[in-house]
N, C-alpha and C positions, 0 to 999 in steps of 0.2 A: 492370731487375730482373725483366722479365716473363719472360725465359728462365732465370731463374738456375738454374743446375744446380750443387747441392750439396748432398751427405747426410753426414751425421756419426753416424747416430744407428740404430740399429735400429729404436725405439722412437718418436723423433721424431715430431710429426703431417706423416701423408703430406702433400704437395703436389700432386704430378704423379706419373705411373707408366706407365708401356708396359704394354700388352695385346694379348693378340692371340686375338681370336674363334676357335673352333675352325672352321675351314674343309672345304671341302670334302674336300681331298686325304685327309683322315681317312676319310673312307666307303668310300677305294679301298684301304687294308689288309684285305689278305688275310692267316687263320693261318698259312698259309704263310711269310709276310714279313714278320710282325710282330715276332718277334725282328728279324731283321734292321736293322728300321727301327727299333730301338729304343722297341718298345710291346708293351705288355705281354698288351693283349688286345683285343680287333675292340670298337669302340663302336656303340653307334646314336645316327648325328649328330644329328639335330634333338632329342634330349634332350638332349646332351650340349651342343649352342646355347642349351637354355632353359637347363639348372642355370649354366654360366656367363654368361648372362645378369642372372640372379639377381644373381650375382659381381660382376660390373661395375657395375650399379645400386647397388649399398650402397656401392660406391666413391664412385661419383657423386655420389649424398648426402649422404657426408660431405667430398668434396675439391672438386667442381663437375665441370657435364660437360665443359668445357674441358678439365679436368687429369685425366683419363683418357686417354691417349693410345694408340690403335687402331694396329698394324703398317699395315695395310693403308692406310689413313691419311695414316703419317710416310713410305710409301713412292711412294705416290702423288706427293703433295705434293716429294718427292724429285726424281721423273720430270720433273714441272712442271718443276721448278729450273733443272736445269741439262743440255740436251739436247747438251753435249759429254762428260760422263761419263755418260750415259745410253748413247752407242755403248761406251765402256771396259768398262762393264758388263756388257750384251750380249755384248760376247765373251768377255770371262772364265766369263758362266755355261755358254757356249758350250761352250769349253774344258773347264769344271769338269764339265758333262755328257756328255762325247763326243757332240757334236752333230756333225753336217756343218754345213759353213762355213755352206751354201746358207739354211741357217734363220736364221742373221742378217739378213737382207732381212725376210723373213716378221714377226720380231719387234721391226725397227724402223719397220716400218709400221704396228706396231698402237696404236689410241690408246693411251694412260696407263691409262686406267680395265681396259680388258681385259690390256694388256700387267703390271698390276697384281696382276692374280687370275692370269693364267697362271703366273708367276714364282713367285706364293706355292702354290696348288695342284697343280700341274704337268703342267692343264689346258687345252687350247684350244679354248674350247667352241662356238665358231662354225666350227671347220672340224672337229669332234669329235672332234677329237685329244690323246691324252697324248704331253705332250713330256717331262714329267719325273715322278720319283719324286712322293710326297707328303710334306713334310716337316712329321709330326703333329706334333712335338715344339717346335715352333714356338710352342703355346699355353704354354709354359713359358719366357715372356719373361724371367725371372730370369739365364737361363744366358747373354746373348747379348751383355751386357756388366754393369760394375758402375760406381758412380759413389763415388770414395773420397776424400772435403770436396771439391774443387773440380775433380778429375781425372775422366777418364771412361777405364775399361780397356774395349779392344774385345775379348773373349776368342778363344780359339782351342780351337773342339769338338774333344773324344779321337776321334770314330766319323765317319766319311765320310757318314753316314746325314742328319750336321745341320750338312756343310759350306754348302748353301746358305743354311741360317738365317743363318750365318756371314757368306756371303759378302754377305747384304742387307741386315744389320745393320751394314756395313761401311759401304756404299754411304750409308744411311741418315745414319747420324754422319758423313760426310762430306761430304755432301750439303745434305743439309735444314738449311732456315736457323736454324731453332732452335738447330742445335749450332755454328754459322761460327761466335761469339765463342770458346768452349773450342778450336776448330780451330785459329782465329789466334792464339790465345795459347799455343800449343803445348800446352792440356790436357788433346789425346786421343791416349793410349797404346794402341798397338795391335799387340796381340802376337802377329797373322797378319804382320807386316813381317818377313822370316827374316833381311834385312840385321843387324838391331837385335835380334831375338831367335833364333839358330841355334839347330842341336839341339846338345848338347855334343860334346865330343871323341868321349866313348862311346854315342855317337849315340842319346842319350836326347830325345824330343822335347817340346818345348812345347805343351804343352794345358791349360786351364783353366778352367773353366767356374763360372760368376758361384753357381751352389747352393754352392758349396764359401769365397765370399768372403763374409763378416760384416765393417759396423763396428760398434763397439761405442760408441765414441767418437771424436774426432776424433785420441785419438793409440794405438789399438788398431786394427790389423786384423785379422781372422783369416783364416787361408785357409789351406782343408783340403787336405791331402796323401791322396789316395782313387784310388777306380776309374777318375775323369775328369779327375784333376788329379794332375800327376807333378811329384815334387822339384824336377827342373830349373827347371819352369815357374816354381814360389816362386820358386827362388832367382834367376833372372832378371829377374821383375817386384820382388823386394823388392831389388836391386842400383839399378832405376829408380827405385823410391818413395824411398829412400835419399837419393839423388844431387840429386834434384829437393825433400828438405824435405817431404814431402807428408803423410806420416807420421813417428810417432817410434816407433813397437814394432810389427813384424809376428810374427805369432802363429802359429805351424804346429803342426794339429791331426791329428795323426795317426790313422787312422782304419782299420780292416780293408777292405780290396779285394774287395767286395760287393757283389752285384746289392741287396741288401736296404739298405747304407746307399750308396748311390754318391754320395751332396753331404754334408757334415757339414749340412746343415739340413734331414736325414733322421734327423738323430735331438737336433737340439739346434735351439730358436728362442726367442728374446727376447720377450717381452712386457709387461714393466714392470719400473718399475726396478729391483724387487727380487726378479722370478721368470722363471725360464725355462724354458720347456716340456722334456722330458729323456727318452731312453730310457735307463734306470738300469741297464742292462749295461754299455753303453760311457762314459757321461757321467760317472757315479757311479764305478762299480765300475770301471773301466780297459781293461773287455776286451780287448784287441786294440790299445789304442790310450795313446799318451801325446803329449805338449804340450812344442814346443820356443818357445821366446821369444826374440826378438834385439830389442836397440836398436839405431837410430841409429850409436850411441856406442863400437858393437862389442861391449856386455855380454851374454852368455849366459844365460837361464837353462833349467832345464828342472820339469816338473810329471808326474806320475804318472797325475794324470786331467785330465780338462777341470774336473768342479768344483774341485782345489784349485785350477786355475789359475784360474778365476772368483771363489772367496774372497777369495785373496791377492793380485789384483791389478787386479780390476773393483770387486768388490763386497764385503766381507766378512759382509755380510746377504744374502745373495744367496739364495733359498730355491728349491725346485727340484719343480715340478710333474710328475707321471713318467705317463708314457704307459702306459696300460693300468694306471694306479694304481700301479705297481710290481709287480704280479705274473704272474706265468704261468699260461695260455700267453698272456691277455693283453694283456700287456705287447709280446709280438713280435706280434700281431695287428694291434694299433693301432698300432706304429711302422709297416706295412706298410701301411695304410690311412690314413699320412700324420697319426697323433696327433700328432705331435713338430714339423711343416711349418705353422707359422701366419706370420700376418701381420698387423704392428700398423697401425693405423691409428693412436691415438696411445695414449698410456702406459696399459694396463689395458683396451685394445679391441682385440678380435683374430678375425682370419676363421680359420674352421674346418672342418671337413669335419661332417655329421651323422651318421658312422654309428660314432663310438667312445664307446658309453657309457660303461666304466669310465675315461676319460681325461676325461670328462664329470662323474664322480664327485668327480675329483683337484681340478679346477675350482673344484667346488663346495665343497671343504673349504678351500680356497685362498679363498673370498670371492669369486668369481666369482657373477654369474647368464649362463643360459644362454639365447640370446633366439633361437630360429631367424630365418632371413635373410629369408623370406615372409614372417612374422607380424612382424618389423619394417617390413620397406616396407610392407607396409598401415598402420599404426600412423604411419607417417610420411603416405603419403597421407590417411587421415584427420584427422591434426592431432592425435593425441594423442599424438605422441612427434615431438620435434625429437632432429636429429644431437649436438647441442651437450649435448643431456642425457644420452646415455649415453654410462654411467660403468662402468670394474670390470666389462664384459661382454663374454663369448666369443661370437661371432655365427656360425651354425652353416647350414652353405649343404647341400643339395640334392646327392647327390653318386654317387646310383647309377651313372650315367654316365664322370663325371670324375673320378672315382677307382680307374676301371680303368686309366688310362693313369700311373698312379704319378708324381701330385706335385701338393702340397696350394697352399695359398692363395702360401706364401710362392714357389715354385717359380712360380706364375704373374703375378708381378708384378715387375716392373725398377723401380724408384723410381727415378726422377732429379732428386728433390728433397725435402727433409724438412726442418721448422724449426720 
């Protein structure tokens, strides 16, 4: 049971989670290439090291340092493994980069440790060479796969910008021994295999990315129809969940095709049983957006918004916390500054960003208190506050930095276990 990999839950107490440090390759975005690379604005790393540091410390507090699990880390340890797809690798990133042949020598000579950081930052810093892009978006472990009760999906990014996340996130669930029991028991789906998942007849492709996938429970999935994630993709992955038993109801959230919402967990997150953070445009009110429902079984239904369909068939107390309090302008302020993007730690404890007060406001009339993320870990270093005693509280992190790169707590954490 020390590997087990299984989430059911939104909400669930974290177990284990994938992270990953904001790295170097970040400080080599230029304005220039920032759209490009899919970010939204040039940071300055070494703050943007400590505010996520911050981040992953309050993890560690309440899950252990064990079950924080670092990219750089699971990828290492990867390398260790198994030095015959360690060459498969190599070339494919080869391939994926237009490299010349001749750099695969280079790169299989380099030990794990360095061969580790170059892969990820797309740095060689001993011969001071860039060999690749930088792949910033990488600190957004959420989208690289999802873990759905006992299955693990390997996703398939929409932009070219974050195929190498892709592609070592692949490497990794394949690799690293932690995932071989899911492997050998056939339960990693992976929807970069084109055999298993083509594009369609009208050459729509597969792409999906883990912000857009919610469970709610062990027989709801959700997974949004958005900027990152296209019909086909659902209906391909919910034909495998089907067939395999894995689930009993896949949920498609229709969502407007948005730089502003591009994952439904841009504007909708869980945090106790009975509330969910909301941008009250589209969640409430329908904007742009409605709710199809399929069983199993073949039955249909459909929903006008995301809340009826959260009433009528999660929660009928289901109460609905609104980002920016509900009003304008800021209401789209804070959904843009990631009010709506938390992350549970367990039922009624959730990470936050610190810079939306009126979402702050919403909190507080909801029965929240609001604890910043520094003045708790002192509080825990002194001994006058244990993890175990907080209760009903929004924990609000450091965020000048990390929330220019658009995507809050939930956006940076892949849970691979929850119970």
């Amino acid at each position: 049971m020390a590997n087990r990999i299984h989430v059911a839950s939104e909400i669930a107490p974290l177990k284990r989670v994938i992270v990953h440090r904001p790295d170097e390759g970040i400080a080599r975005v230029s304005p220039k290439r920032a759209e490009e690379l899919l970010f939204d604005d040039i940071v300055y790393l070494p703050q943007m090291q400590r505010e996520h540091d911050v981040f992953t410390d309050v993890l560690r507090h309440f899950i252990g340092q064990e079950n924080v699990l670092e990219t750089r880390q699971l990828l290492f340890e990867a390398l260790e493994a198994d030095e015959g797809d360690k060459l498969f690798m190599i070339e494919n990133i080869i391939a994926l980069e237009e490299l010349p042949r001749s750099y695969e020598k280079l790169l299989l000579e380099l030990d794990n440790a360095t061969l580790t950081e170059t892969l990820i930052t797309g740095e060689l810093k001993q011969e001071d060479t860039i060999l690749f892009d930088p792949i910033p978006n990488f600190i957004f472990t959420r989208d690289i796969a999802v873990t759905i009760n006992d299955h693990v999906v390997i996703t398939k990014a929409a932009k070219e910008a974050r195929f190498r996340e892709n592609f070592l996130t692949r490497y990794i669930f394949w690799v690293h021994p932690m995932f071989q029991e899911p492997k050998e028991q056939g339960r990693l789906i992976n929807l970069n295999h084109v055999e298993q998942f083509p594009p369609s007849r009208r050459r729509e492709m597969v792409s999906l990315e883990g912000g857009d996938v919610m469970m709610l429970n062990e027989d709801y999935l959700l997974i949004g129809c958005s900027e990152r994630t296209t019909a086909h993709a659902i209906r391909s992955l919910k034909k495998v969940l089907f067939e395999r038993g894995v689930v009993k109801n896949i949920v498609q959230i229709n969502i407007p095709t948005d730089r502003s919402y591009m994952h439904i967990d841009t504007i909708f997150t869980q945090i106790h049983h009975h509330h969910t953070v909301a941008f009250k445009p589209i969640v409430i009110d329908g904007l742009g957006s409605y709710v199809e429902v399929q069983s199993a079984d073949g039955e249909e239904r459909y929903y006008h918004t995301i809340r009826d369909f959260l009433l009528a068939e999660i929660n009928p107390e289901m109460e609905f916390i609104l980002s920016g309090n509900g009003t304008s302008p800021y209401q789209e302020r804070e959904q843009w500054t990631d009010g709506c993007n938390l992350v549970a730690i367990k039922p009624g404890v959730a990470l936050t960003y610190d810079r939306n007060p009126y979402t702050e406001k919403a909190f507080r009339q909801a029965g929240y208190q609001i604890l910043h993320a520094e003045k708790m870990l002192q509080s825990f270093k002194d001994g006058s506050l244990h993890p175990d005693e907080v209760e009903n509280t929004i924990i609000t992190l450091p965020s000048n930095e990390l929330s220019r790169a658009r995507g809050g707590s939930h956006c940076m954490t892949c849970p691979v276990e929850r119970g």
